[in-house]
C-alpha positions as CSV (number, residue, x, y, z in Angstrom):
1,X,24.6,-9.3,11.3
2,X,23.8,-6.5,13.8
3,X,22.1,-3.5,12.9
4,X,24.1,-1.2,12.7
5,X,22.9,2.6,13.9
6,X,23.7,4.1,10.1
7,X,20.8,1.4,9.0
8,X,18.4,2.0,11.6
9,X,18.4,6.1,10.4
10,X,18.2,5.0,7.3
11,X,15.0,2.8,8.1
12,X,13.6,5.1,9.9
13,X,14.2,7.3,6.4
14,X,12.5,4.9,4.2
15,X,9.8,4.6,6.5
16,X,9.0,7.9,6.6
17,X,9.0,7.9,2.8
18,X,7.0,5.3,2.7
19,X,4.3,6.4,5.1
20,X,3.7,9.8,3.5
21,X,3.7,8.4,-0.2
22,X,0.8,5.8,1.2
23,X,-1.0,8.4,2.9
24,X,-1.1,10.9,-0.2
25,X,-1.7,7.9,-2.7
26,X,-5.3,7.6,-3.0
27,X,-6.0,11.9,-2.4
28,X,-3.3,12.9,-4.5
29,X,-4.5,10.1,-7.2
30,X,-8.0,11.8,-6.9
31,X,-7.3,15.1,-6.6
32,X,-4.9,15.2,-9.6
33,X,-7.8,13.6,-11.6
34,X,-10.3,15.7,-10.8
35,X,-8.3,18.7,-12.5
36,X,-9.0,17.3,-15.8
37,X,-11.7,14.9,-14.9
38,X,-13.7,16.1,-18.0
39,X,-11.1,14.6,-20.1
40,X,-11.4,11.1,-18.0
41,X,-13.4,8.3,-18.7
42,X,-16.7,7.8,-16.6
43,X,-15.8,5.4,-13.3
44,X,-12.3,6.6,-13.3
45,X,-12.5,7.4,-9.5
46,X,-13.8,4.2,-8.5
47,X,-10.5,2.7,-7.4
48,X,-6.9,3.8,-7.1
49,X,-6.1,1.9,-10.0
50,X,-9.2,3.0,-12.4
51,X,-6.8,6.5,-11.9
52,X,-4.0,4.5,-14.6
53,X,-6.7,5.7,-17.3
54,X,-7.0,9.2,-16.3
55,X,-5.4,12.5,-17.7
56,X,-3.0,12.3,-14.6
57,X,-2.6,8.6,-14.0
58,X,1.0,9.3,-14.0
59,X,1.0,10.8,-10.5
60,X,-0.7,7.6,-9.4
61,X,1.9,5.6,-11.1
62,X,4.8,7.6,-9.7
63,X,3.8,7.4,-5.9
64,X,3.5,3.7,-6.4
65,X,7.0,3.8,-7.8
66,X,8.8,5.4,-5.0
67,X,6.6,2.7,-2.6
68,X,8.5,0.3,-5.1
69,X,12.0,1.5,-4.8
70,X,11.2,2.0,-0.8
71,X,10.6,-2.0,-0.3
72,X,13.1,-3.0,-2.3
73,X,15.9,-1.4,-0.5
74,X,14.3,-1.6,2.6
75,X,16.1,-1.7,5.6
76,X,15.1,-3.7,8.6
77,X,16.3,-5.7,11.9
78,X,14.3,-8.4,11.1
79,X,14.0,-11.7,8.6
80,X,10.2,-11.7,8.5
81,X,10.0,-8.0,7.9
82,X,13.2,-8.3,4.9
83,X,11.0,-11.0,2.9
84,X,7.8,-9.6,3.1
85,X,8.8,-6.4,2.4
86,X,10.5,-8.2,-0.6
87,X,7.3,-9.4,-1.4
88,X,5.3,-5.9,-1.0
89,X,8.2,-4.9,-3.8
90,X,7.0,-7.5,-6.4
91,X,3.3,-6.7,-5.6
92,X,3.7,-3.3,-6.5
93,X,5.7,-4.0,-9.4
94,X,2.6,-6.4,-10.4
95,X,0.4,-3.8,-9.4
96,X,1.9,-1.5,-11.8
97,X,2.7,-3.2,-14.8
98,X,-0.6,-5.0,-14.9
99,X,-3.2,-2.3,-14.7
100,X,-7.1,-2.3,-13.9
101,X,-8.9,-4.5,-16.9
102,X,-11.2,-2.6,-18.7
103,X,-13.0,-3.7,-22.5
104,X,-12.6,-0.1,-23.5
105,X,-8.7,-0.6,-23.9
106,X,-8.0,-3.9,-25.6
107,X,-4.2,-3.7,-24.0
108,X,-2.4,-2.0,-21.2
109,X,0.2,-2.0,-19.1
110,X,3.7,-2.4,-19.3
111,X,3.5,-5.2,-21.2
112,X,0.5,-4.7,-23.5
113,X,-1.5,-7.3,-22.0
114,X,-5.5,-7.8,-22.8
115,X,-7.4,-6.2,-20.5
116,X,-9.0,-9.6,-19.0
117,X,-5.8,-11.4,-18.6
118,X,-4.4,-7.9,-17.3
119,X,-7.2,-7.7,-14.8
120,X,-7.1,-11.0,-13.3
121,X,-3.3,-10.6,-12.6
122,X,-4.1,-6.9,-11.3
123,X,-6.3,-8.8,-9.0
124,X,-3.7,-11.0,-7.6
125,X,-0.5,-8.6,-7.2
126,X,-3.2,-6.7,-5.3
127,X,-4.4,-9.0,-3.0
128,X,-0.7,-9.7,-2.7
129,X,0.2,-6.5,-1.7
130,X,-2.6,-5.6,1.1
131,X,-1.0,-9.2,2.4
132,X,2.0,-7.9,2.6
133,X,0.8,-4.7,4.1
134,X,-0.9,-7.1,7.1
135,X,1.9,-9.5,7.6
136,X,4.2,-6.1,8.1
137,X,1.9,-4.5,10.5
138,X,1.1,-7.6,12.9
139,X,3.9,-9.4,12.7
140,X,7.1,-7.5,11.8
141,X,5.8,-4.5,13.7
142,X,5.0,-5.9,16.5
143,X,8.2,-8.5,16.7
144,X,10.0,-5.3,17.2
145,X,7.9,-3.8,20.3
146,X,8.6,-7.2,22.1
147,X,12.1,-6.5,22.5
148,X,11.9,-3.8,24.3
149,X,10.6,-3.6,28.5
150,X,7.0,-2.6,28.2
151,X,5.9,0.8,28.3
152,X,2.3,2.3,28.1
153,X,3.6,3.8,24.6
154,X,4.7,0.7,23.5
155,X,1.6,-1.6,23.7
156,X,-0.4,1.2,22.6
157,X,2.0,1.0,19.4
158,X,1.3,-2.4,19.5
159,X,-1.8,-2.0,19.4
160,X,-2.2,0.2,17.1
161,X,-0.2,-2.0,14.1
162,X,-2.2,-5.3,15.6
163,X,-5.6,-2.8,14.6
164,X,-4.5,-1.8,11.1
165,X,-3.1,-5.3,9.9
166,X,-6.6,-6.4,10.7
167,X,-8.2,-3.6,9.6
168,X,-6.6,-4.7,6.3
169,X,-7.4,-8.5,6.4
170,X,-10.8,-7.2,7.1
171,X,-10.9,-4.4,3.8
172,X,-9.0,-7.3,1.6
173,X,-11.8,-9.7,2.5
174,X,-14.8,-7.0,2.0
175,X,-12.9,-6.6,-1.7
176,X,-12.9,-10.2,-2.5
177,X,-16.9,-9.9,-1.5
178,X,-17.3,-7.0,-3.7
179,X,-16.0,-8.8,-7.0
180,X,-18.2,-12.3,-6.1
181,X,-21.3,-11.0,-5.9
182,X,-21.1,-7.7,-7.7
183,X,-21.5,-4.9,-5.7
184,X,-21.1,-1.6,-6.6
185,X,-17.9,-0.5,-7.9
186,X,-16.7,2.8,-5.8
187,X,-16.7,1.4,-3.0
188,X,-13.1,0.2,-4.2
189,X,-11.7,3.3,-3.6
190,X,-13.7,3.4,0.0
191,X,-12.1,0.5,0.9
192,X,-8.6,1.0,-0.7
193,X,-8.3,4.3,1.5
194,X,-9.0,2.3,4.5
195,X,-5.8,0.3,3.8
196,X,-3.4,2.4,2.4
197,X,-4.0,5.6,5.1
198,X,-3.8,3.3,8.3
199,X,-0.9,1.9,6.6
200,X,0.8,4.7,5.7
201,X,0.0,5.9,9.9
202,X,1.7,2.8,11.1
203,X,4.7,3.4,9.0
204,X,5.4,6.7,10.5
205,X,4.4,5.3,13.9
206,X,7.4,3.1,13.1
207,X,9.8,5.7,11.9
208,X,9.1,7.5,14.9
209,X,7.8,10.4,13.4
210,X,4.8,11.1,16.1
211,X,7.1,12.7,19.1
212,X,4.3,11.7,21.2
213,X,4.5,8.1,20.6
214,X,8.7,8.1,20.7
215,X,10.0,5.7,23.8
């Protein structure tokens, strides 16, 4: 089925959405926090997802809702970028309903689950996601750039989602090292904003938001 003009606005719509919600995730999560971070457990900065436990975790919760509702009616030319985008959805929805374990809530979530079952699977609809962010940025991102004749704009744009998917891989992998041997826990959050923000650029990259970077 072609692609029709109506669904490329609209694309370029979500992405947008998308971009700025990813972008303001981690500062809004913090900031919000910080207003009544007297009221928050100790630690509750460490990670986007420590935010579920403080005064304000619903803002937290809400901007990974609208990143939800984004993927899942996504709009896009290609196969690759439909499933995965698909699969971004259900990592987010993962993400959501199993929150960041902790012994000093027995249950959480959307389902009540104990907080080392619920961690584990937080684990994995993470790692899922930041996946799914890569696979977007160097392959669906870039499948879209080779159709076109080749400008200096457009393999700098090329560039530029080829950098941030790795830049992700990289960040995912630097997690994964964090949990085996134990290192300190903010620098979750360090490495979280270095996924979500380039993201979140690349998106509106995409959307053609940057006039500077338009074809």
């Amino acid at each position: 089925m072609a692609f029709s003009k109506d669904n490329e606005a609209i694309s370029k719509y979500q992405k947008r959405i998308l971009g700025f919600t990813l972008i303001l995730l981690v500062p809004f999560s913090l900031l919000f926090g910080v207003i009544n971070h007297n009221h928050n457990m100790p630690g509750w900065w460490h990670s986007v997802s420590r935010t579920y436990y403080a005064t304000d975790g619903i803002i937290m919760m809400s901007m990974f809702a609208i990143t939800l509702i984004m993927f899942l009616s996504y709009r896009c030319r290609f196969f690759i970028e439909r499933i995965t985008s698909f699969f971004a959805a259900i990592a987010t929805f993962g993400v959501l309903a199993f929150p960041h374990g902790l012994p000093e809530y027995e249950f959480a979530g959307i389902f009540m689950t104990p907080y080392h079952i619920g961690g584990k699977l937080h684990v994995i609809f993470a790692a899922m996601l930041f996946i799914s962010y890569s696979v977007i940025s160097i392959l669906a991102f870039t499948k879209e750039e080779r159709d076109f004749v080749p400008t200096k704009k457009t393999l700098l744009k090329k560039k530029i989602y080829l950098s941030t998917g790795i830049l992700i891989i990289i960040c995912s992998i630097t997690l994964l090292f964090r949990i085996i041997f134990n290192l300190p826990e903010f620098l979750v959050i360090i490495f979280e904003t270095l996924i979500f923000e380039p993201f979140g650029v690349a998106m509106l990259i995409k959307a053609d938001f940057f006039r500077s970077l338009r074809d």
